[in-house]
Each structure stands twice: as structure tokens, then as C-alpha cells.
N, C-alpha and C positions, 0 to 999 in steps of 0.2 A: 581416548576417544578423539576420534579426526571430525572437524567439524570448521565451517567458515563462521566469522565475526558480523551478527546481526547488528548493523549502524543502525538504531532506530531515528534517527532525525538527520537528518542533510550538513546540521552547523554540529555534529559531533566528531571528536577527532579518534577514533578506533588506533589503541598504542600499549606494545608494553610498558608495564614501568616496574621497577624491581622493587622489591619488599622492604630495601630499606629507601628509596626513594617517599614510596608508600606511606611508612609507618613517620616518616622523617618530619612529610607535611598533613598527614591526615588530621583533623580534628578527633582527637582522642573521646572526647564528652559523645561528642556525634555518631562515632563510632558507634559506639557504646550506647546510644540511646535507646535503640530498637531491641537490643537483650542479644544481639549480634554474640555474645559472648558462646551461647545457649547453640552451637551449629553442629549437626550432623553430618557425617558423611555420604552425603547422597544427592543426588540434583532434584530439585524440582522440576517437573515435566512444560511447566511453563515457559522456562528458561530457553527451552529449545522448541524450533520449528525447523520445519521440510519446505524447499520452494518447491515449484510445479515439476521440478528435475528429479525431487526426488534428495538434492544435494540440505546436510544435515544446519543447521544455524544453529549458535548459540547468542546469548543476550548476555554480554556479560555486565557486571557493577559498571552504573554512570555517578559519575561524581563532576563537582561545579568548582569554583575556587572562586573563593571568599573571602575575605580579613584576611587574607596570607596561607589559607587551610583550605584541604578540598574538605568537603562536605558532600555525605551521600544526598542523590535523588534518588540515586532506587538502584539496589544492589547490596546495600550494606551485610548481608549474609551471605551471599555470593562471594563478595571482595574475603570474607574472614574465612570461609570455606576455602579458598585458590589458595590463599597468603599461607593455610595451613599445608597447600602440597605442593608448591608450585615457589622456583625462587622467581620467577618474575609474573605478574598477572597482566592477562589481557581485561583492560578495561575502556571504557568511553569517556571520555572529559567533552564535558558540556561547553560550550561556546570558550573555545581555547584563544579565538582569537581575541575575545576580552581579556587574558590573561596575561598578567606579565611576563615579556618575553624569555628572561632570567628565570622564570619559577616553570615555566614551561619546560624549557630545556633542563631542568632539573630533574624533572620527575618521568616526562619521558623518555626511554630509554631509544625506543625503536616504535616507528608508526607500523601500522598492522593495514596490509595491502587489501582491497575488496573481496580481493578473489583470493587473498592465502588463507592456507588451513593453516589453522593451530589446533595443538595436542592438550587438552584438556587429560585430567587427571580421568585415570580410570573405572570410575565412580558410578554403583546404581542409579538407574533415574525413580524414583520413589514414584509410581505410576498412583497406587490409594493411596489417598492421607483420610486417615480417620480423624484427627482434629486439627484443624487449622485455623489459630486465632485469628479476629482481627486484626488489621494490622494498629497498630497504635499514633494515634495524630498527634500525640502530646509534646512530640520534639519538631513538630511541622509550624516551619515557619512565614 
């Protein structure tokens, strides 16, 4: 699936970064707090929109860096979804320039241009969802 990289905020840095960069500094607990474990293969229709052109957007995982770890904001099932088809994922790093410049250039690999397409796994978009939990705020900090 061809689709362009939805930067949802101005101070996000849109970048691949590869699966062991990924798994290298993620927070494992954090990871894992949302049940992230639990992922189908399919996208949520949320994930993606259309601008007025018609041209396809996706949203992919935002993640922060924190005590040395990124930390999801919102993606965490996205990010385990990609990691399972994809050796590198496009994702969003939250205010990169608060980041150490060392850990930065660790994990990303290649920034990801406004206007380039990336190839997204070729996956249903799951249009019904018959059940959809809550999300859980128990690991929200």
C-alpha cells in the first residue's frame, strides 16, 4: 500500500528507524502495557486519511524519549504490527530536538520526506470492528 507520512504536529520528526534500532531503545514494559502483544493483521481505518487531492495518508506510531527509552504516545499497536512485516518502520518521534543528539542518530535510520510515499505492508484496512475496547489509561503517565 503507497501512501504519504501524516506528521500530526509541526515539532514531529517523520523517520525510518530499523527494528533493531527500535527494539534496542524501546521501553519493553511500555511496550507491552497496552497488550500490544495481542495484534492482528489488518489496519485500522483510523490510521489513515485522504487530503482534498484525493492523495492516501497514513499515521504512523509516535513515540517520546525518555530516561534513555522511547515511550509510546500513541501507536503502540501500529509500531508491533510494522515491526512484524517491515525491517525498518516509519514512525514519528515527538520533539526530537529535546533528544540527545547520540540517541537520535541511533535510532534514526533515514528521515522520511513530506511529500515521499512509503510502502506500507499490504494489509486489510478492517473497515467494522464489532468490538473495540477501551483504550486502557492504567500505563498513562
Amino acid at each position: 500500500m503507497k501512501c504519504r507520512i501524516d506528521i500530526t504536529a509541526s515539532t514531529d520528526l517523520a523517520a525510518w528507524v530499523t527494528k533493531a534500532a527500535f527494539m534496542a531503545n524501546v521501553d519493553q514494559s511500555d511496550l507491552l502495557c497496552r497488550e500490544s502483544k495481542e495484534v492482528f493483521d489488518w489496519y485500522h481505518p483510523d490510521w489513515f486519511r485522504f487530503d482534498d487531492s484525493g492523495v492516501l495518508y497514513f499515521t504512523p506510531p509516535a513515540f517520546k524519549f525518555r530516561n534513555g527509552y522511547l515511550l509510546g504516545i500513541n501507536g503502540r499497536h501500529r509500531a508491533v504490527l510494522l515491526y512484524r512485516h517491515l525491517e525498518v518502520i516509519p514512525m514519528l518521534l515527538v520533539a526530537p530536538y529535546a533528544w540527545p543528539k547520540n540517541k537520535l542518530a541511533e535510532i534514526v535510520q533515514q528521515e522520511i520526506g513530506m511529500s515521499e510515499i512509503v510502502e506500507l505492508p499490504d494489509l486489510p484496512i478492517k473497515v467494522s470492528l464489532q468490538k473495540w475496547s477501551e483504550p486502557d489509561t492504567s500505563c498513562d503517565t
